[in-house]
C-alpha positions as a Markdown table, in Angstrom:
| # | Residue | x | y | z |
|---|---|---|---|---|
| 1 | Unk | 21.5 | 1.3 | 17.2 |
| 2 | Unk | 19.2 | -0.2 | 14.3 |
| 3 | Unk | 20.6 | -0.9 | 11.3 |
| 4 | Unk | 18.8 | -0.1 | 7.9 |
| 5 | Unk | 17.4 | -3.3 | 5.6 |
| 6 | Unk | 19.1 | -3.3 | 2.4 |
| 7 | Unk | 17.5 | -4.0 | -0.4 |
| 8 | Unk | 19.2 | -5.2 | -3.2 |
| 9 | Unk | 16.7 | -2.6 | -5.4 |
| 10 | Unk | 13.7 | -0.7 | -5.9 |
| 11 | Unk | 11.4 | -3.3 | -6.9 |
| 12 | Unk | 12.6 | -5.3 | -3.5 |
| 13 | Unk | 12.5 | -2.0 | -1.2 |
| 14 | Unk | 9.1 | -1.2 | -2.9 |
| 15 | Unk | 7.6 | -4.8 | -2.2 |
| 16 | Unk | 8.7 | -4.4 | 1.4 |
| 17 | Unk | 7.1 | -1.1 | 2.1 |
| 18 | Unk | 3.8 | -2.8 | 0.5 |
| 19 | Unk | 4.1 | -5.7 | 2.6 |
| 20 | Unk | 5.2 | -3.3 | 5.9 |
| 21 | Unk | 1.7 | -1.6 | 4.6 |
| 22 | Unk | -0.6 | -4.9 | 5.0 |
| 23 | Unk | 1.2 | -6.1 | 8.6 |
| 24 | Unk | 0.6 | -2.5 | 9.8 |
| 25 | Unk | -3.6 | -2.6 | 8.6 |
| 26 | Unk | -3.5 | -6.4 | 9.6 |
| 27 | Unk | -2.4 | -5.2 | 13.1 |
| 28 | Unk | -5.4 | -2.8 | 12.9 |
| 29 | Unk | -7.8 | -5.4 | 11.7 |
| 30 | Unk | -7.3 | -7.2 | 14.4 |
| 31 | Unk | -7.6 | -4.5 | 16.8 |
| 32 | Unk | -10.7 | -3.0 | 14.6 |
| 33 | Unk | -12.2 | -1.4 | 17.9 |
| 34 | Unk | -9.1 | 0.7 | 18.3 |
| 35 | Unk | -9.7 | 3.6 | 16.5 |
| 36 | Unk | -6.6 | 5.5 | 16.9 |
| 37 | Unk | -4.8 | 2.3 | 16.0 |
| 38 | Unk | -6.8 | 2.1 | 12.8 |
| 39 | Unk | -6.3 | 5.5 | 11.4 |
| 40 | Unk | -3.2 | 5.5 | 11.6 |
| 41 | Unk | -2.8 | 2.3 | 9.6 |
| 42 | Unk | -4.9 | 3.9 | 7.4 |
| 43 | Unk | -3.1 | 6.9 | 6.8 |
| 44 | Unk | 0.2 | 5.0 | 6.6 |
| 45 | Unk | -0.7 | 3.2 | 3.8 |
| 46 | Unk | -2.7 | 6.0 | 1.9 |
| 47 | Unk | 0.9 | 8.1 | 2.6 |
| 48 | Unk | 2.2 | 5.0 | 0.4 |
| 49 | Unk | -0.4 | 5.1 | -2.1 |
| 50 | Unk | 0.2 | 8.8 | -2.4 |
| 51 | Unk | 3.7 | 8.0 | -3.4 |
| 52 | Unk | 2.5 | 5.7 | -6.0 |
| 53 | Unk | 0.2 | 8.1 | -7.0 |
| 54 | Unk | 3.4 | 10.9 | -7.4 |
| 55 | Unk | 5.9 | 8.3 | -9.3 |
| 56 | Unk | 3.3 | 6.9 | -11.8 |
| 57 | Unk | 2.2 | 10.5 | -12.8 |
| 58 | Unk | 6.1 | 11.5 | -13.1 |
| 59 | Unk | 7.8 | 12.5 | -16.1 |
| 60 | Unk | 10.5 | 9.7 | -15.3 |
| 61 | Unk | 7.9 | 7.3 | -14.8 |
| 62 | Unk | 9.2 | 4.5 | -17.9 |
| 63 | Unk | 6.2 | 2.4 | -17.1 |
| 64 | Unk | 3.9 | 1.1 | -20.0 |
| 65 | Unk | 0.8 | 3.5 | -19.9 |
| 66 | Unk | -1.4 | 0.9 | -19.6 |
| 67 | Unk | 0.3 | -0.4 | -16.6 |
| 68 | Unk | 0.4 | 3.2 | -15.1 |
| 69 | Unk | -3.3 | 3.1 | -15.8 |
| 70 | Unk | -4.1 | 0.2 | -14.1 |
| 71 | Unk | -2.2 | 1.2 | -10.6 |
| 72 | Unk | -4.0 | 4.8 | -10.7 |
| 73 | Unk | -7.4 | 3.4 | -11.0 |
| 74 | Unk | -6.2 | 1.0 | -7.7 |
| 75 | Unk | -5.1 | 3.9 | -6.3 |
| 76 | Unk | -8.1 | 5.9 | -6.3 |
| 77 | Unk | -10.3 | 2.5 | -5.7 |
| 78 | Unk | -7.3 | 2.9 | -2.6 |
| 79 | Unk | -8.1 | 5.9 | -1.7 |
| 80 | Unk | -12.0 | 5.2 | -2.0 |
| 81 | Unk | -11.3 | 2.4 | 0.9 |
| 82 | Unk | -9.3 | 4.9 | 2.7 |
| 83 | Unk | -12.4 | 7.5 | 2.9 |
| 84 | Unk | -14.9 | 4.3 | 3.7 |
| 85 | Unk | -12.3 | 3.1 | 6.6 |
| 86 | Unk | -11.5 | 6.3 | 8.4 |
| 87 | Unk | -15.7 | 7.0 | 8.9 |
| 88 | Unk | -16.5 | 3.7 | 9.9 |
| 89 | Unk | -13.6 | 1.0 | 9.8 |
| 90 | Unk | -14.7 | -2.7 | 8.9 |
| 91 | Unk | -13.2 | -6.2 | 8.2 |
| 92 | Unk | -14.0 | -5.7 | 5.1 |
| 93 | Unk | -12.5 | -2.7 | 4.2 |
| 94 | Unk | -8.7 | -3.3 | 6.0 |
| 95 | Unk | -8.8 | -6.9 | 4.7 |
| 96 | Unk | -9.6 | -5.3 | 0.6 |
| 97 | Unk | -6.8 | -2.9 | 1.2 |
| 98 | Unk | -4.2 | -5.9 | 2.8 |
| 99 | Unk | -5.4 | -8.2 | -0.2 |
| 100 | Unk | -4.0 | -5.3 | -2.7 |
| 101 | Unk | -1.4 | -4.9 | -0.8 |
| 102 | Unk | 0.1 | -8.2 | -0.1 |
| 103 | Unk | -0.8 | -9.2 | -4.1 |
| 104 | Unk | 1.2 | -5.8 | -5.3 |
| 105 | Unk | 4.4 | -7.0 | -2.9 |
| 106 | Unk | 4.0 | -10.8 | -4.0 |
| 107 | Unk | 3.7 | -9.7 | -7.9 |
| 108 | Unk | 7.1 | -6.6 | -7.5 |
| 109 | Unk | 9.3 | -9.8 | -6.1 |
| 110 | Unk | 8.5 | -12.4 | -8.5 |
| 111 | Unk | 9.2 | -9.7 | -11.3 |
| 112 | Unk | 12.5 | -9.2 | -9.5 |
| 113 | Unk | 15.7 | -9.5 | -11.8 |
């Protein structure tokens, strides 16, 4: 039986499922003629972004609004990437997505209390 990671909090769970995100399109990148493979690297990380997309526009959400700001205009620039990489996947477009990714995770653990 598998046991669950545990995280020692959100900002560590959250930088992990970022980081989970950019292995899972990396795997696709380099696999870019498998299109199967591709989507559903894609979709997995736009089901993330959707998340993001759900907390930041929360009542709860106690983040400065021009923070909040900044990670919905990624978001959408996420989901533009998305749209682009579903029609016709590139290099180009898995490695912009694992760049925001990767930087995201790197900047939620150095912020880490």
């Amino acid at each position: 039986m598998a046991t669950q990671p545990q995280f020692k909090n959100k900002r560590e769970m959250d930088a992990a499922a970022f980081s989970q995100a950019a292995y899972v399109l990396d795997q696709a990148k380099q696999n870019i003629k498998d299109k199967a493979l591709g989507e559903r690297a894609l979709k997995y990380n736009q089901l993330l972004w959707s998340i993001v997309q759900d907390d930041l526009s929360g009542k709860d959400n106690k983040l400065p609004d021009e923070i909040k700001a900044n990670l919905m205009s990624l978001s959408i620039f996420v989901d533009k990437q998305t749209t682009k990489g579903l029609a016709t996947p590139t290099i180009d477009v898995f490695d912009s997505l694992i760049n925001i990714n990767l930087n995201i995770s790197e900047g939620l653990m150095e912020g880490k209390a």
